[in-house]
NUGU-99272 format. One line per 4 residues: number of its first residue (from 0); their letters; for each residue y negated, x, z of N, C-alpha, C, O, CB. Coordinates in steps of 0.02 Angstrom, whole numbers, m for minus. Each point is the difference from the previous one (the first is absolute). Last residue first. Glycine has a CB too. Layout:
<atoms>
NUM	a	Y,X,Z,Y,X,Z,Y,X,Z,Y,X,Z,Y,X,Z | ...
</atoms>
This chain:
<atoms>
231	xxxx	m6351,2668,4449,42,m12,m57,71,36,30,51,1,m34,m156,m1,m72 | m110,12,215,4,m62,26,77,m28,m59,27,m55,4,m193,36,49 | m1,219,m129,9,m28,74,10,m62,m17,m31,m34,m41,m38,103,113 | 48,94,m237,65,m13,12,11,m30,67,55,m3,28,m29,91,m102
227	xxxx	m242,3,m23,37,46,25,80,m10,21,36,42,28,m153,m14,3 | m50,m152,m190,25,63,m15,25,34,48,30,50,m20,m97,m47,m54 | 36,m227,134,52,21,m62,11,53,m38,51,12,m32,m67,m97,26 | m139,36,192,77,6,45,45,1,m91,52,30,m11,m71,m132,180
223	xxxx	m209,96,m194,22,60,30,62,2,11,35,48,m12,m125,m37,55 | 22,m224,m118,m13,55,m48,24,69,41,55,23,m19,m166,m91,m45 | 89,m121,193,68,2,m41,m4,54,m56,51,32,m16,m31,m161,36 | m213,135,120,63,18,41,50,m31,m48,43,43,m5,m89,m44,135
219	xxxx	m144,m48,m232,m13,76,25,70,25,36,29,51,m18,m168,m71,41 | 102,m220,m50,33,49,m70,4,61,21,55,28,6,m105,m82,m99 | m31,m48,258,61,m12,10,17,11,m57,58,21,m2,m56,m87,87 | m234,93,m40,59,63,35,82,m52,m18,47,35,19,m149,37,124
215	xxxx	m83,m193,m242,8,75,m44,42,28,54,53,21,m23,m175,5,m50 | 77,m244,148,33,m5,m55,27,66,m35,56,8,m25,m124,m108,22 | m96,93,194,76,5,25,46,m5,m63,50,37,m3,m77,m97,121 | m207,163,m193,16,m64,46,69,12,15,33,46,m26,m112,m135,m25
211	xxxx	15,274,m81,m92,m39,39,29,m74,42,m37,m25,41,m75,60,m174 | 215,188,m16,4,m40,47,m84,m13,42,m50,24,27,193,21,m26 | 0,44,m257,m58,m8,70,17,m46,41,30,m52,m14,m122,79,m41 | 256,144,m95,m3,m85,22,m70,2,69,m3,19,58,178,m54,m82
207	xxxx	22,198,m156,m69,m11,m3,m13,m74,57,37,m49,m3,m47,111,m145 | 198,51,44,m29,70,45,m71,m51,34,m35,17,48,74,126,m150 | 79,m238,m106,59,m7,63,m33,35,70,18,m21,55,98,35,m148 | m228,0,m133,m25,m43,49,57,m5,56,m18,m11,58,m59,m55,m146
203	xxxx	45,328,m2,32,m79,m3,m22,m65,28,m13,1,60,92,63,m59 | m238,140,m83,45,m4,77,34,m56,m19,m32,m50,m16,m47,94,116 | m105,148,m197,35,m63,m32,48,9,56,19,53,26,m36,m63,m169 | m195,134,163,50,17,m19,48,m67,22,1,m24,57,m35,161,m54
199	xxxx	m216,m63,m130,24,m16,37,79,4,7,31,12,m52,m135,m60,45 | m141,157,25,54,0,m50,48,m65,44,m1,m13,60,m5,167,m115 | m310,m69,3,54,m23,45,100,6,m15,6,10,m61,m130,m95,81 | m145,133,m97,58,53,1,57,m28,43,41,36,29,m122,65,m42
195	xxxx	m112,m209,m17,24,m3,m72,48,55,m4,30,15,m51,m136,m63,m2 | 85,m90,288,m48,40,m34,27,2,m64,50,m34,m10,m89,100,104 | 105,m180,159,19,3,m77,m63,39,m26,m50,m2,36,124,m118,m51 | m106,120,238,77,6,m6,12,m2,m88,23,49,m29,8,m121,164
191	xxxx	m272,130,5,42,m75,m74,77,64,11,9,60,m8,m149,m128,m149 | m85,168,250,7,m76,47,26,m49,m45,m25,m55,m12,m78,69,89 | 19,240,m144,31,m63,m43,m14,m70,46,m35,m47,m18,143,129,m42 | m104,142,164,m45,m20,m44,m34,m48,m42,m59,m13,m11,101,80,33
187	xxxx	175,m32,129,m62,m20,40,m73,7,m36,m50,m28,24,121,65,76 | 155,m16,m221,m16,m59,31,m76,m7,46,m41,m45,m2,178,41,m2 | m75,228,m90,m3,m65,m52,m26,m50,22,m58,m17,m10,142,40,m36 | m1,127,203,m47,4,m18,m62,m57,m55,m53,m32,6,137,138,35
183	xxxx	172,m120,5,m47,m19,81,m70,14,m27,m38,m49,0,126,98,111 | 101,m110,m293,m9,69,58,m59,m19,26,m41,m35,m30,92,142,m26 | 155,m266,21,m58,42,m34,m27,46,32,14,22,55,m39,m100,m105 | 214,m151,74,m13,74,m1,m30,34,m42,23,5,m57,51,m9,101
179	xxxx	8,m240,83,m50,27,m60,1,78,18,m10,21,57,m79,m136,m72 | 272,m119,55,m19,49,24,m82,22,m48,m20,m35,m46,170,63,90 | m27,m241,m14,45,21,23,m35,82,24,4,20,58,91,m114,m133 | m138,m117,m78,5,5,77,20,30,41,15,m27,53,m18,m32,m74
175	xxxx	0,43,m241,70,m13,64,m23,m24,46,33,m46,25,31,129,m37 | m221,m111,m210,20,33,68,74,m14,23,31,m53,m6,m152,40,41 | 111,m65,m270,m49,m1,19,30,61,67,53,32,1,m112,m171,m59 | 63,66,m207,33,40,52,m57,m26,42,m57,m16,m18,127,129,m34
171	xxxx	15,m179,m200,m45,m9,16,6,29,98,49,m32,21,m69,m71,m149 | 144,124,m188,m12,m25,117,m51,24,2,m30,39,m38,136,m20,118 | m111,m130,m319,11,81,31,4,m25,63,m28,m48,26,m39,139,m99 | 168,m258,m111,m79,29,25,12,38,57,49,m6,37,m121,m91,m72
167	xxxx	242,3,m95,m40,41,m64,m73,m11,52,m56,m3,m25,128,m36,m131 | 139,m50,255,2,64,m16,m45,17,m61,24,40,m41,88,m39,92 | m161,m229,6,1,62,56,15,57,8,m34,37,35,43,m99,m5 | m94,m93,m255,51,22,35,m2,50,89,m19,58,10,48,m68,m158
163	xxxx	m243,m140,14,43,66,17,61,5,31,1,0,62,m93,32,m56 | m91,m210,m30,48,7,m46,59,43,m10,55,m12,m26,m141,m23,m4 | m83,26,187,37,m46,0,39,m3,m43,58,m11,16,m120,m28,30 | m150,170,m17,87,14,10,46,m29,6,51,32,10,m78,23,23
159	xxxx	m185,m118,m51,5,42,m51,72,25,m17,37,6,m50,m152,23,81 | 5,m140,166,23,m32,m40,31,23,m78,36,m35,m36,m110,m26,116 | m1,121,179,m9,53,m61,56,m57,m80,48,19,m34,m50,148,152 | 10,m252,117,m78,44,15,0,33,m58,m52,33,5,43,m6,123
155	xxxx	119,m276,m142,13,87,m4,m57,44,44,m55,m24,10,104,10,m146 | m8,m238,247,m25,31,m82,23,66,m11,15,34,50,m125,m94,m51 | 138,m167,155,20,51,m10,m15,16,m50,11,m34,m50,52,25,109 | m126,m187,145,6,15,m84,12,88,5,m19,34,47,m82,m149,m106
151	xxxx	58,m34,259,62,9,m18,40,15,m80,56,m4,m25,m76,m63,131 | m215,136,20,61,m33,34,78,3,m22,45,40,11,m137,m110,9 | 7,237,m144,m46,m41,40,9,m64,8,23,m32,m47,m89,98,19 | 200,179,m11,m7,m63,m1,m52,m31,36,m12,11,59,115,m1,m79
147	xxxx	16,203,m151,m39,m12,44,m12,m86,17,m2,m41,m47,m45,166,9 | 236,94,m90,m46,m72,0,m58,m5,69,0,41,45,121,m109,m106 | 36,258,m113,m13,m43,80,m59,m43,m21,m43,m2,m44,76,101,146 | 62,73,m262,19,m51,m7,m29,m68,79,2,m62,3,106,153,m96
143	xxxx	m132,143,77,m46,m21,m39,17,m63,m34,m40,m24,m40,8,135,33 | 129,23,179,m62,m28,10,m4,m31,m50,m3,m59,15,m46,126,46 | 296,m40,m72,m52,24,m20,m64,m14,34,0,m62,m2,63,63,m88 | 169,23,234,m24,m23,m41,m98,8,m31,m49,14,33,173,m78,21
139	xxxx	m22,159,126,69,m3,m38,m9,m55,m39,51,m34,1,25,82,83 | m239,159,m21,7,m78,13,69,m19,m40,21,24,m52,m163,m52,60 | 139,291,79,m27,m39,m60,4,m80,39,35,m14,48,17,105,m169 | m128,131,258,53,m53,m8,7,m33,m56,m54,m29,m6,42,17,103
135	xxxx	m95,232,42,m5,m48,m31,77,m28,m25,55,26,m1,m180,18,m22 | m17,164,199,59,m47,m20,m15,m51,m35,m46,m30,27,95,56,59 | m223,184,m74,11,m64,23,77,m3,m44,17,22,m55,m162,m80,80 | m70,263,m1,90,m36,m44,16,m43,62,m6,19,58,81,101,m140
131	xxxx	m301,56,17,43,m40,35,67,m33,m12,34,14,m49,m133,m19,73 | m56,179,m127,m34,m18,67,39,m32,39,3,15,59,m98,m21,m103 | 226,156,m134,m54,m57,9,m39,13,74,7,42,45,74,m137,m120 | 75,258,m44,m86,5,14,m25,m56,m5,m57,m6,m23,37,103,m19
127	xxxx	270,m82,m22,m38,m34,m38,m87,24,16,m45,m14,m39,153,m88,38 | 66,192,143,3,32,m59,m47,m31,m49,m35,38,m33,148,m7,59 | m121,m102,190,m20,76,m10,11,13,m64,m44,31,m30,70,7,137 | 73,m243,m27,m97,m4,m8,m30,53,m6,m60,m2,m14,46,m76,80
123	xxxx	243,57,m78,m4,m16,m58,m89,m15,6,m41,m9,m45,186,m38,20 | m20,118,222,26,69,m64,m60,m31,m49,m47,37,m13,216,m8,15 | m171,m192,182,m56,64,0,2,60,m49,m46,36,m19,48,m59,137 | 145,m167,m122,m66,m30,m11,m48,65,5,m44,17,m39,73,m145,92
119	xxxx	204,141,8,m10,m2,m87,m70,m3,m7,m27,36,m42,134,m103,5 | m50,59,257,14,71,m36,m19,m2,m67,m34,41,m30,128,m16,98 | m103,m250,50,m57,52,12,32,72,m12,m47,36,16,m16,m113,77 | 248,m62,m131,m87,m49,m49,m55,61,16,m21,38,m44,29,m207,86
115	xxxx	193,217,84,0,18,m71,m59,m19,m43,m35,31,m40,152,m40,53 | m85,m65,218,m26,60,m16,5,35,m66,m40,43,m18,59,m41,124 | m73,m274,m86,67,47,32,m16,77,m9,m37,13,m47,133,m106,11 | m199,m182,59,m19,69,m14,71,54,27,33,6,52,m185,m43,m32
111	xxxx	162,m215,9,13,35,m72,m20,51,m13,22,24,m52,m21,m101,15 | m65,m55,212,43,39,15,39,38,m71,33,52,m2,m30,m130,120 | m245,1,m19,34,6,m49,50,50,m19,m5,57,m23,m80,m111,7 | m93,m29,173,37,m59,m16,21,1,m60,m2,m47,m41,m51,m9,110
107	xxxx	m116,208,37,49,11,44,56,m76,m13,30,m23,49,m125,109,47 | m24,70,m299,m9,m47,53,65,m24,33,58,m4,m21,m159,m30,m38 | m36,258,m29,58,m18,3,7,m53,42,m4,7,61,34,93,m91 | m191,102,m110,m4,m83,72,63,m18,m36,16,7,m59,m165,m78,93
103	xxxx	93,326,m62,31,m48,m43,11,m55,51,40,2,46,16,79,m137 | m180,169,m14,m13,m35,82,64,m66,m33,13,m1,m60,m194,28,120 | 82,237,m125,60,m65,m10,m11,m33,65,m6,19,58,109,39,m134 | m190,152,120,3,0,m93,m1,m59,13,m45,m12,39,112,102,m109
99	xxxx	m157,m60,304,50,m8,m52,m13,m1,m79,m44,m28,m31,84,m28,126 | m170,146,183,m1,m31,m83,72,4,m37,31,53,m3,m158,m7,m12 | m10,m5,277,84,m3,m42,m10,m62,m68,2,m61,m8,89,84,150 | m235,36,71,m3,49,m41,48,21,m44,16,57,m18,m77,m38,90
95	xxxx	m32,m222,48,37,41,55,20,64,m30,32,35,40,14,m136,21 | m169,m42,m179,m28,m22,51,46,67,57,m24,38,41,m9,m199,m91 | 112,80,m139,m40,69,m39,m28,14,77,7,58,20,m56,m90,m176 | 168,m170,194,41,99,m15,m39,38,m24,10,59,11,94,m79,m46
91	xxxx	m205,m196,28,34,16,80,14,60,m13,m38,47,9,93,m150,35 | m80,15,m243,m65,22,2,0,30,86,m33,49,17,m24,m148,m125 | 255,m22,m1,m6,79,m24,m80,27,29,m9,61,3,96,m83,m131 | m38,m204,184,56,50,16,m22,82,m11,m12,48,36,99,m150,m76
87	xxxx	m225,m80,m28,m13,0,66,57,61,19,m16,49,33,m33,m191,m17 | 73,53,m236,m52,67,20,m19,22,89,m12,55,26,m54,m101,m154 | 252,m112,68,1,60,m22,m54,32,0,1,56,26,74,m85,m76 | m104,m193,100,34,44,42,13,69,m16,m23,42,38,64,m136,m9
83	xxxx	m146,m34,m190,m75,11,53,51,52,56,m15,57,18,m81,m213,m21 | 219,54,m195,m57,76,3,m36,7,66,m18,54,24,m16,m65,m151 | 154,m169,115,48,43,m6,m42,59,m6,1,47,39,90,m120,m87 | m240,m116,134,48,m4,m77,42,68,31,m22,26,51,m76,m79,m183
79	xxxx	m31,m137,291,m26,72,m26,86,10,m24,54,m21,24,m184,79,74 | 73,m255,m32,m55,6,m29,30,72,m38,0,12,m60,m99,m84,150 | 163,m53,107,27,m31,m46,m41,33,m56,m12,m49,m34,52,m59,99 | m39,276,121,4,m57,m9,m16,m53,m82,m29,21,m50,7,23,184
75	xxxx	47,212,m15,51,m58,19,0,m85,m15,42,m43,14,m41,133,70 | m156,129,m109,55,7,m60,63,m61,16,46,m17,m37,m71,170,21 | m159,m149,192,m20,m6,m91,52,m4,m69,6,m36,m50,m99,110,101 | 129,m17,210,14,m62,m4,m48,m50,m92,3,m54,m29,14,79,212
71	xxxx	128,224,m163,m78,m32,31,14,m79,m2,41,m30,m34,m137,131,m23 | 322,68,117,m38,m39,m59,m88,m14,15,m20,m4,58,151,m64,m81 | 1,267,158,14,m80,6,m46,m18,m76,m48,31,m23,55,m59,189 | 109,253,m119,m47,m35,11,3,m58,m9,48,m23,m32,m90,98,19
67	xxxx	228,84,m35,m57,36,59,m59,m14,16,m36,40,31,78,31,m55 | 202,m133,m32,m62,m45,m7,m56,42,36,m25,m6,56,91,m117,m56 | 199,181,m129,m50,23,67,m49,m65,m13,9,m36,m50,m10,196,55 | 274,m170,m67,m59,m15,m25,m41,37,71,19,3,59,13,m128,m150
63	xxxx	204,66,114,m24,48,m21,m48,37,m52,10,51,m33,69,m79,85 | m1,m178,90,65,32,m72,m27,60,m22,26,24,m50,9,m138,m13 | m161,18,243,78,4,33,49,23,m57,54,28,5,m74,m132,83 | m222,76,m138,32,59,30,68,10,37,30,51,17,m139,m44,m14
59	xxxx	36,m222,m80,m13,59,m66,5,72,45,46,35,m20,m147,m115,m73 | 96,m89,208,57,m26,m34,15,73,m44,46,40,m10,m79,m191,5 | m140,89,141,70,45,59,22,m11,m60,44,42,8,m14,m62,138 | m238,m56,m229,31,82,m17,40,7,51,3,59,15,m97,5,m69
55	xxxx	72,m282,26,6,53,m72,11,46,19,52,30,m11,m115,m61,m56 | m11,m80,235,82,m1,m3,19,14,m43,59,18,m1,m43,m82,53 | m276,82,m18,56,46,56,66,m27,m15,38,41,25,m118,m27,83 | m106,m34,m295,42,m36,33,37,34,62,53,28,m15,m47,m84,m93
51	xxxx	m130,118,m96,m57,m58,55,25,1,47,m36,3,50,m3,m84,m108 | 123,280,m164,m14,m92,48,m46,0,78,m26,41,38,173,m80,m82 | m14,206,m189,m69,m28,42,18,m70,24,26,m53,m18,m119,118,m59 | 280,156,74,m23,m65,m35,m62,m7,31,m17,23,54,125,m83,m75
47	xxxx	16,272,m98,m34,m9,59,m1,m98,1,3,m31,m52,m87,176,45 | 199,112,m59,m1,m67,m18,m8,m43,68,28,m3,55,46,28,m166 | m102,251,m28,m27,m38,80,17,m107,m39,m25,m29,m48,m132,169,112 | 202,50,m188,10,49,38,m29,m55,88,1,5,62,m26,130,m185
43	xxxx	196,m186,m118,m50,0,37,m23,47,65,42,25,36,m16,m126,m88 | 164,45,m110,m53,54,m40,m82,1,49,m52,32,m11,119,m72,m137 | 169,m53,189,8,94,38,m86,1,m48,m34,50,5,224,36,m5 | m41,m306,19,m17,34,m62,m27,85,23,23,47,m32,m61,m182,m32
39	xxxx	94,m14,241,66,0,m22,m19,47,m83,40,42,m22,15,m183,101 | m222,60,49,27,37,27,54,34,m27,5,61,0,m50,m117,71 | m53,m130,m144,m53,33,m19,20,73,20,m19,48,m34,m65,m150,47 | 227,m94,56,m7,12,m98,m27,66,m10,29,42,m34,m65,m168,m3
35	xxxx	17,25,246,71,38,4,11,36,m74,25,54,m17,33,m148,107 | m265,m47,m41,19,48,38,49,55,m28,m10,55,m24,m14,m140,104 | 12,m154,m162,m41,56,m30,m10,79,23,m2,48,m39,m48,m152,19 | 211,m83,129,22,42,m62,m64,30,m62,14,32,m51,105,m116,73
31	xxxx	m157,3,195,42,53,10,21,25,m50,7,60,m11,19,m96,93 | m143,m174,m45,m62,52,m26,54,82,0,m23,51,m25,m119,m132,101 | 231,m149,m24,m1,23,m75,m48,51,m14,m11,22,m56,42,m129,23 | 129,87,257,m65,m32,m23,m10,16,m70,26,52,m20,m77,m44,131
27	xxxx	321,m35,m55,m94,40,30,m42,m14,m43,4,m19,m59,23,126,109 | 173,m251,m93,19,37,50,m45,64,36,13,22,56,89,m64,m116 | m138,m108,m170,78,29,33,14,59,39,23,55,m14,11,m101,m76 | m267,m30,96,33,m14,m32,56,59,m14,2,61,9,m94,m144,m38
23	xxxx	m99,m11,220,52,36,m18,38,m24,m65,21,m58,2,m17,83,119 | m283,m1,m41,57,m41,m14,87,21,m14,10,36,m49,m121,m87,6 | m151,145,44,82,26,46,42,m57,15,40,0,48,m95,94,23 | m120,m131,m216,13,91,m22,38,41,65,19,58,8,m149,m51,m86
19	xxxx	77,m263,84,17,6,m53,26,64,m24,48,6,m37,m116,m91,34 | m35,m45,182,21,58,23,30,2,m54,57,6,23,m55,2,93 | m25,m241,m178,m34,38,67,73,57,25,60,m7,11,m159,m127,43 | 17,23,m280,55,8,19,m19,35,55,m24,56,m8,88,m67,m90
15	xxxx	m252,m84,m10,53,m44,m33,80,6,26,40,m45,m6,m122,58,m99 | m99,127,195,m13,m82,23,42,m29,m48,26,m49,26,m152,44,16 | 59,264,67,39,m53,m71,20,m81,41,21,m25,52,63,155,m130 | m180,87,210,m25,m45,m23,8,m53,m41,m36,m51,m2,4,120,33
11	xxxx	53,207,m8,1,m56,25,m3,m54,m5,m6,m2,m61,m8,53,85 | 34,190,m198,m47,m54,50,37,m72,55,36,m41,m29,m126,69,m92 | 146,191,m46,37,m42,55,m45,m30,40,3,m2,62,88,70,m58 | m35,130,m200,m79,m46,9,37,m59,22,36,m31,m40,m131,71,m63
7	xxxx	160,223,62,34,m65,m1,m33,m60,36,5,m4,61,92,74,m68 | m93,214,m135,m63,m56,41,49,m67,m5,25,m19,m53,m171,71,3 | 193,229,14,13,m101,m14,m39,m18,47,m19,19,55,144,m48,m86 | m156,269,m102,19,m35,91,17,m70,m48,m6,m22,m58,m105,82,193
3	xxxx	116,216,m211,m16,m59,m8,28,m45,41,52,7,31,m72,24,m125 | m68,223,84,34,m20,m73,m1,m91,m3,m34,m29,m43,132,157,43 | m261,50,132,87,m22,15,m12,m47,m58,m50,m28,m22,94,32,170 | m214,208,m112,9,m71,m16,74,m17,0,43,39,m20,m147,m38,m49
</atoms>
């Protein structure tokens, strides 16, 4: 059994930012710096991307990613969840006679993954014997103070708390977006990334930024270019 793969889930097709997971940001495609990340950390024994797409994968193998199969056109569409690809992944390789401890999807639109994040993530998912461990983020402000609106009226969602000083109610975290690492077995039993053995490992919001419309890559890119000192 080999120790542990990345899985980098690069479907085709994005309609809010077209060619979105080889879009170039500052300066190569953004699926390179999951690649180069995954590579650059040494803990992997195969980093692979899934996709649909013939210009995904020149892309993804031009940085040095394998695709040793094409996506299903099942696991490809608007429908089918982060799990469905990954099992489709890992269930291929058992398929070709290569099982992994550790498996860890790594999405191809998140350049904040750095090889240190995935070293720490896999030391600290072995030692803790979770199933899994996810990047998280605190909300930079309380949930439990947020509001909700219908039309144009605004109410507490948890009115209770209103009263509550903001530093006297507990953070509240959510996903990065950024990576999942667990062990392969687990997972394909299970079919749940989070479980009651799950851990999580806390990431600066500065580190942090989804991207789903043109609005999110251009924080995404002033955010990056300010931790790496581009353009200053």
């Amino acid at each position: 059994m080999k120790k542990a793969i990345a899985i980098i889930t690069a479907r085709g097709g994005s309609k809010r930012i077209p060619k979105k997971n080889i879009k170039p940001f500052h300066g190569k495609p953004i699926i390179a710096y999951s690649i180069e990340e995954a590579l650059k950390s040494c803990v992997f024994d195969e980093v692979m991307v899934s996709t649909d797409d013939e210009e995904i994968a020149a892309v993804a193998i031009q940085y040095g990613a394998v695709v040793p199969f094409k996506r299903s056109a099942k696991a490809s569409d608007d429908y089918a969840s982060t799990a469905d690809v990954i099992s489709e992944v890992l269930e291929a390789y058992k398929g070709l006679g290569q099982d992994f401890e550790y498996a860890c999807c790594i999405y191809p639109t998140a350049p904040f993954v750095s090889a240190e994040k995935l070293k720490n993530a896999l030391q600290l998912l072995i030692e803790k014997n979770a199933d899994s461990l996810i990047p998280v983020t605190k909300f930079s402000f309380p949930i439990w103070r947020s509001f909700k609106m219908e039309g144009e009226n605004i109410s507490y969602n948890w009115p209770e708390f209103a009263p509550k000083r903001s530093q006297d109610l507990p953070p509240a975290y959510h996903d990065c977006g950024q990576f999942y690492f667990f062990k392969a077995n687990t997972f394909l039993t299970t079919k749940k990334l989070v479980t009651e053995n799950t851990i999580g490992l806390e990431v600066p919001e500065t580190e942090v930024q989804d991207i789903d419309n043109e609005e999110d890559w251009k924080i995404a890119e002033i955010k990056y270019g300010f931790m790496h000192n581009i353009g200053r």
